[in-house]
C-alpha positions as CSV (number, residue, x, y, z in Angstrom):
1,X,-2.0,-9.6,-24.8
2,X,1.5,-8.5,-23.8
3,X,3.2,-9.8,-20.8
4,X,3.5,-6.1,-19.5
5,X,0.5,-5.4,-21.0
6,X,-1.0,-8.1,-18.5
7,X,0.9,-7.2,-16.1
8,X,0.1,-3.1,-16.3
9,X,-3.5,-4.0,-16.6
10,X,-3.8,-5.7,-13.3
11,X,-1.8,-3.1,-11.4
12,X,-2.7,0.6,-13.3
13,X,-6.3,0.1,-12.1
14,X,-5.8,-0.6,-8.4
15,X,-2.9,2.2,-8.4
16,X,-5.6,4.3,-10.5
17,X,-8.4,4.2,-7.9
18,X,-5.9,4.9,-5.0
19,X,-5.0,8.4,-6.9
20,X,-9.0,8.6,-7.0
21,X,-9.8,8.1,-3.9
22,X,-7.5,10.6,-2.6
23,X,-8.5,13.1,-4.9
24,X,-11.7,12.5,-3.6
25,X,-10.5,13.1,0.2
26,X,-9.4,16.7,-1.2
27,X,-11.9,19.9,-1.1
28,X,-13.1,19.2,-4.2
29,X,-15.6,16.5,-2.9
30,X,-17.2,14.2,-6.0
31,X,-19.6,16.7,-6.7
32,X,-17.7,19.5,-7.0
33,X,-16.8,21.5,-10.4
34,X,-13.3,21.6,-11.2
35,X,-11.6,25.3,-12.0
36,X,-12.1,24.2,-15.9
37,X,-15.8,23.3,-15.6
38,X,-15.2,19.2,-15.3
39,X,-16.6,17.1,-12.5
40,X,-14.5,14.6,-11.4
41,X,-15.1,11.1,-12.2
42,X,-16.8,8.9,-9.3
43,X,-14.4,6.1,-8.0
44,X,-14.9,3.0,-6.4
45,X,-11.8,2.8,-3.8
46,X,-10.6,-1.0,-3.0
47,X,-10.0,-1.8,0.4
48,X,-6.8,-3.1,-0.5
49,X,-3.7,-1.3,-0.2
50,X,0.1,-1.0,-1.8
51,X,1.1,-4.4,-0.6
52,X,-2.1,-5.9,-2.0
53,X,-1.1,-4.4,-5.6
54,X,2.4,-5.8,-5.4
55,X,0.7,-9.0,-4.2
56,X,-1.5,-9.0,-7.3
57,X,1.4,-8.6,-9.3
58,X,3.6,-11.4,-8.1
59,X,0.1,-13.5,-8.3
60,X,-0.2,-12.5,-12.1
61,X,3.5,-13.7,-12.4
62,X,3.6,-16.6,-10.8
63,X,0.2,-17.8,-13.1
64,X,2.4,-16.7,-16.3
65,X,4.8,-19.1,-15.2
66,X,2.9,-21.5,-14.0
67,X,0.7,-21.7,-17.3
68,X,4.3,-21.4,-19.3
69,X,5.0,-24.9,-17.5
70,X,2.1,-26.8,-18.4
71,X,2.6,-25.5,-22.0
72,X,6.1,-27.0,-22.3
73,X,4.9,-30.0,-20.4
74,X,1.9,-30.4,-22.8
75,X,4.4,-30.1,-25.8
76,X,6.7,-32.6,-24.3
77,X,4.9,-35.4,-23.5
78,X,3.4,-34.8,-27.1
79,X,-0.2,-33.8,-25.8
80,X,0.1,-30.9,-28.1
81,X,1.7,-29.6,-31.3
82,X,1.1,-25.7,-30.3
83,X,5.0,-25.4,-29.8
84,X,4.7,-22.0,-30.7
85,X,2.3,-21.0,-27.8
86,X,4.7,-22.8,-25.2
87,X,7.9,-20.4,-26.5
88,X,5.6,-17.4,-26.7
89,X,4.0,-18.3,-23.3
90,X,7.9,-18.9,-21.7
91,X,8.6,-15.2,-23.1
92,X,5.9,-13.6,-21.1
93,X,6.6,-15.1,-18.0
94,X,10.5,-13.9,-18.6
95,X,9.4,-10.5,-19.6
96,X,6.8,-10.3,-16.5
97,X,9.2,-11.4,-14.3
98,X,12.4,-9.2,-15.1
99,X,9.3,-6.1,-14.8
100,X,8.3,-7.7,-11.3
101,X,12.2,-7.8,-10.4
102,X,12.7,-3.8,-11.5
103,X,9.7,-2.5,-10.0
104,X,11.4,-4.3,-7.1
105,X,14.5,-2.6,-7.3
106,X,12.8,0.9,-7.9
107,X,10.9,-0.3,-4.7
108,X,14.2,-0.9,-2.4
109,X,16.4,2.1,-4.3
110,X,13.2,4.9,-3.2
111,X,13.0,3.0,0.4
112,X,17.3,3.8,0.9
113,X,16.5,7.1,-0.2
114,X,13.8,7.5,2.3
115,X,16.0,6.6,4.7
116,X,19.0,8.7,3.5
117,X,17.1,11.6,4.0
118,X,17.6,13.7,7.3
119,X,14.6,14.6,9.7
């Protein structure tokens, strides 16, 4: 799997079932038909919230880089020929990590605008 493949698969689900569950807080209860004759789909909320989802995310980093390290070790100390793996394995921490550090940024640029704004 892709690094932000990985990565987009831990997060989209918890962000997923947030949308869900406040969807499901709306007058249109989980039994409800929508306008277009669809029910919506029953959720099971976490009980986590945002800073859980960003904490699952620096977690599914930090393991990507961790496992990258043992890789290179392995190769180094000549318990293992998979070179390949350790280089592909280094990659997908990199790319996971630059995705962590932007969705950081975004994070920190919406926050200033937040605060920009006047009451």
């Amino acid at each position: 799997m892709s690094p932000i493949g990985s990565v987009y698969s831990s997060m989209v689900p918890q962000a997923m079932s947030r949308a869900d569950g406040l969807r499901e807080k709306s007058p249109l209860g989980p039994g409800s038909i929508l306008p277009d004759g669809m029910r919506p789909a029953p959720t099971n909320v976490p009980s986590g919230g945002f800073g859980q989802m960003l904490e699952g995310l620096v977690d599914t980093v930090s393991s990507k880089q961790a496992e990258a390290s043992d890789l290179t070790k392995r190769v180094l100390l000549g318990e293992s020929d998979q070179l390949h793996q350790s280089v592909i394995a280094m990659q997908e921490a990199g790319v996971a990590f630059t995705l962590m550090v932007e969705v950081r940024n975004k994070l920190v640029e919406s926050y200033q605008e937040l605060m920009r704004m006047q009451v």
